[in-house]
Structure formats: structure tokens, C-alpha cells
C-alpha positions as CSV (number, residue, x, y, z in Angstrom):
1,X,0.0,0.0,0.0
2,X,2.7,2.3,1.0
3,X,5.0,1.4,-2.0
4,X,2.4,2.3,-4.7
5,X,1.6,5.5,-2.7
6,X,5.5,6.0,-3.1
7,X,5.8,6.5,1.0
8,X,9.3,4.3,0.8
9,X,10.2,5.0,4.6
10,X,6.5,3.8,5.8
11,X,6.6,0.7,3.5
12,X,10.3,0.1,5.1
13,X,8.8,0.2,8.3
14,X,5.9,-1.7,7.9
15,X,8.4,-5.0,5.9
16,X,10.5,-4.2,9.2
17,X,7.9,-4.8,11.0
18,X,6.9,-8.2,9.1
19,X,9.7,-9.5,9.2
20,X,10.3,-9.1,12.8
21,X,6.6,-10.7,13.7
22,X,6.1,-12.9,10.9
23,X,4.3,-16.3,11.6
24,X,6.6,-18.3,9.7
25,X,10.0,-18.5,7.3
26,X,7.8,-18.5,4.4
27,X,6.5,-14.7,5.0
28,X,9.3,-13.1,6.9
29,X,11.4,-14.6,3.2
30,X,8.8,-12.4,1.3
31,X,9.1,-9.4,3.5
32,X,12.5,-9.6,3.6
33,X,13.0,-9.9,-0.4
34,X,10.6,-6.7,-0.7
35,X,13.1,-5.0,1.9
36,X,16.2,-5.2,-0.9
37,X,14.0,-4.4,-3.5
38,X,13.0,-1.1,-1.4
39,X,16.5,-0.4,-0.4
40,X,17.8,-0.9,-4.2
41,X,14.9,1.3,-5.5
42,X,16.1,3.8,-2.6
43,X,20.0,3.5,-3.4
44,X,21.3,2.3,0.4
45,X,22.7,-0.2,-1.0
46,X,24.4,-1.2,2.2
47,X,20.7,-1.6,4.2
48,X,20.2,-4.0,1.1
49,X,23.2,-6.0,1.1
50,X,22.4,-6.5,5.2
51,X,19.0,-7.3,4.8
52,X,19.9,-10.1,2.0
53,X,22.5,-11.0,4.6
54,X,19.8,-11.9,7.1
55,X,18.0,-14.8,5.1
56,X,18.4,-18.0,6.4
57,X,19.2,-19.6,2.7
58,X,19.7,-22.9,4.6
59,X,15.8,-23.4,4.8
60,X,15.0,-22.1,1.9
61,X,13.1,-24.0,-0.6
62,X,14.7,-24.7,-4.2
63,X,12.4,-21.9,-5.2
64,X,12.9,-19.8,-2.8
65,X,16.6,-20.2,-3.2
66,X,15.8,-19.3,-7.0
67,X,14.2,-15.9,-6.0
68,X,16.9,-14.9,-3.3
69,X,19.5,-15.5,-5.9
70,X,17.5,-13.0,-8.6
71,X,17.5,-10.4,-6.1
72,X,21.2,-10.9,-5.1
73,X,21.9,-10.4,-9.2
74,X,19.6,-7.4,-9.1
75,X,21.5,-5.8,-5.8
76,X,24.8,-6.4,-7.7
77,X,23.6,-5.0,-11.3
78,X,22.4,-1.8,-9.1
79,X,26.0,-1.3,-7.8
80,X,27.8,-1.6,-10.9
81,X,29.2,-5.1,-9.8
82,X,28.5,-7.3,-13.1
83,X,30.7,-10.4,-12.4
84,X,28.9,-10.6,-9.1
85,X,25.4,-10.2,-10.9
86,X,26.4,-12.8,-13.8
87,X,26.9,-15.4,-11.1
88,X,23.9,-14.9,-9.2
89,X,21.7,-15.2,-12.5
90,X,23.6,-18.1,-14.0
91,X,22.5,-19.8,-10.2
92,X,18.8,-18.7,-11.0
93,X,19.5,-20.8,-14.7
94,X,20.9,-23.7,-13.0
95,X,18.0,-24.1,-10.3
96,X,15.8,-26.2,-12.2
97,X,13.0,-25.5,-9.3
98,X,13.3,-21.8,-9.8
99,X,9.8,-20.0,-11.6
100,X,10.1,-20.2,-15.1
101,X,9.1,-16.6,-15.5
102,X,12.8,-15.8,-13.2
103,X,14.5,-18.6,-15.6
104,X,13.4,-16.3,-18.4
105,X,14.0,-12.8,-16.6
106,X,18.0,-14.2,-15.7
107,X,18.4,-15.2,-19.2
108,X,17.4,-11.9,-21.0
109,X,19.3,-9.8,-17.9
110,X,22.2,-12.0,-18.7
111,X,22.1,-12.1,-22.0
112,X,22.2,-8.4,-21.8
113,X,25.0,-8.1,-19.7
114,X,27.1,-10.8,-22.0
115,X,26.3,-7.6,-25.0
């Protein structure tokens, strides 16, 4: 609600919030992935990199695993680090359990980046 109203800081506080309360792994995960994508869109890049930090990736699910690595490649494509964003989609290609809508989004972000 507060993201399409463009009110960054309130929808920052109110992920916070849900990822501090959530009722299980499977929400705080969404919170948190909507966190990085706040902080990228925001440019603290550092808040990012910390909340991405945070996930447990050890209980993630093969899917889940599929979207953390997309928005690892999309922290590292927003700070200019390109080798670090190749790798993270060519792990979203390799996860055979990742959406195939993300298996198509890595391979037209990395085929851009390959030029």
C-alpha cells in the first residue's frame, strides 16, 4: 500500500515490521525480499546488502533459493558489480525449481550483460 503511494520510509517500516513478527520463514522470506528491493529502488545499498545478509538460505526451498539468488543479481547489477550479478543469475539458470518466469528474466538480464 505504501510502495504504490510511493511513501518508501512507511513501507520500510511496515516490511520491518513483518519480518520481525512474521508467523513463519515462508512470509518473513517475502518481507525480507521486498526490503532489498526497497532499499535498491532507494539506493542504500548497504541496508540491502544486510537485509539479504539476514535470510536463512539454509531453509530455503529450491524456489525460494531461485528468487533470493534473482535479487542478489539485481543488488549487484544496481551497484555496478556485473561479475557478481552474472553469477547470481547463472544460479537462478541452474536451479531447475526456480519459476520459469525468473529462468526467463535471468536469461534476458544475462544475456544483456554478455552484450
Amino acid at each position: 500500500h505504501y510502495f504504490e503511494e510511493g511513501n518508501m520510509d512507511k513501507a520500510v517500516e511496515n516490511y520491518n515490521w513483518v519480518v520481525e513478527n512474521a508467523p513463519g520463514q515462508a512470509i518473513q522470506f517475502i518481507a525480507q525480499l521486498r526490503l532489498v528491493e526497497l532499499f535498491i529502488q532507494k539506493r542504500e545499498f548497504a541496508a540491502a546488502q544486510t537485509t539479504l545478509s539476514t535470510v536463512a538460505t539454509d531453509s530455503l526451498s529450491p524456489a525460494e533459493k531461485g528468487n533470493y539468488d534473482f535479487q542478489a543479481a539485481e543488488l549487484a547489477l544496481a551497484e555496478g558489480e556485473t561479475e557478481q550479478a552474472k553469477t547470481a543469475l547463472q544460479k537462478v539458470l541452474d536451479n531447475n525449481d526456480a519459476p520459469q518466469g525468473l529462468h526467463n528474466l535471468a536469461r534476458l538480464k544475462l544475456d544483456d550483460l554478455a552484450g
